[in-house]
C-alpha positions in Angstrom: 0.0 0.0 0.0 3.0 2.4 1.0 5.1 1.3 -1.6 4.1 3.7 -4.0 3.4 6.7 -2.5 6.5 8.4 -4.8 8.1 12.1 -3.7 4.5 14.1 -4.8 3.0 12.1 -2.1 5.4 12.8 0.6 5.7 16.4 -0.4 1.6 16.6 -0.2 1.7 14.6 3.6 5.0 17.7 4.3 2.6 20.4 3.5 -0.7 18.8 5.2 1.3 18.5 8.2 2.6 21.9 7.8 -0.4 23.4 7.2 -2.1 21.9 10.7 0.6 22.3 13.0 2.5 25.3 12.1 6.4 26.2 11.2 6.8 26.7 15.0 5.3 23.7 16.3 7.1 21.5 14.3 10.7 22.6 14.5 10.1 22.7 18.4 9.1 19.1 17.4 12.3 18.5 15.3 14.5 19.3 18.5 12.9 17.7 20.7 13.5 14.2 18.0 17.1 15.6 18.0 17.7 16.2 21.5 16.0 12.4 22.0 18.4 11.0 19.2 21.8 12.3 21.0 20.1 11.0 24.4 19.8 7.7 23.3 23.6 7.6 20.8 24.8 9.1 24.6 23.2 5.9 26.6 24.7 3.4 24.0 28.1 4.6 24.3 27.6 4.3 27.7 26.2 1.2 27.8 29.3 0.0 25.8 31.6 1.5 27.9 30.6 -0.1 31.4 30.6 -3.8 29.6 33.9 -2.7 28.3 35.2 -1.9 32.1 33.3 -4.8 33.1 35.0 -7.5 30.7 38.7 -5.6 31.5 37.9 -6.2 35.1 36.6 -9.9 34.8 39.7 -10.1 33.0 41.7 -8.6 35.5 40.7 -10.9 38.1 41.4 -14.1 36.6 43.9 -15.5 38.2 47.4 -15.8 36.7 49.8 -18.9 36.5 53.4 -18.5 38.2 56.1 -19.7 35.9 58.9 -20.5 37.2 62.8 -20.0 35.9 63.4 -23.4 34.4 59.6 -22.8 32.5 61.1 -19.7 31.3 62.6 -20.5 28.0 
């Protein structure tokens, strides 16, 4: 059903929605997308940083076998 709606139809939906909300309203609405957009990018990096510590730490704590001289080659 969607597949064909071509660049007249989404330029006609553009100016509907213009026309009903306002210029204001919607770049008020555009920010608040934007500022929701670098929230989320912000939390993921996050997120991939505290497994990163996590896995360095688990790492960390693994214990480690002595070697001795005559293992040493």
């Amino acid at each position: 059903m969607l597949n064909n709606i071509g660049l007249p139809g989404l330029l006609l939906i553009a100016v509907v929605v213009l026309v009903l909300f306002g210029r204001g309203k919607i770049s008020s609405l555009m920010g608040e997308v934007g500022k929701g957009i670098t929230s989320f990018k912000k939390g993921i990096n996050e997120g991939e940083k505290e497994l990163l510590e996590e896995k360095a730490d688990d790492v960390a704590d693994i214990p480690q076998p002595e070697v001795d001289a005559k293992d040493k080659v």
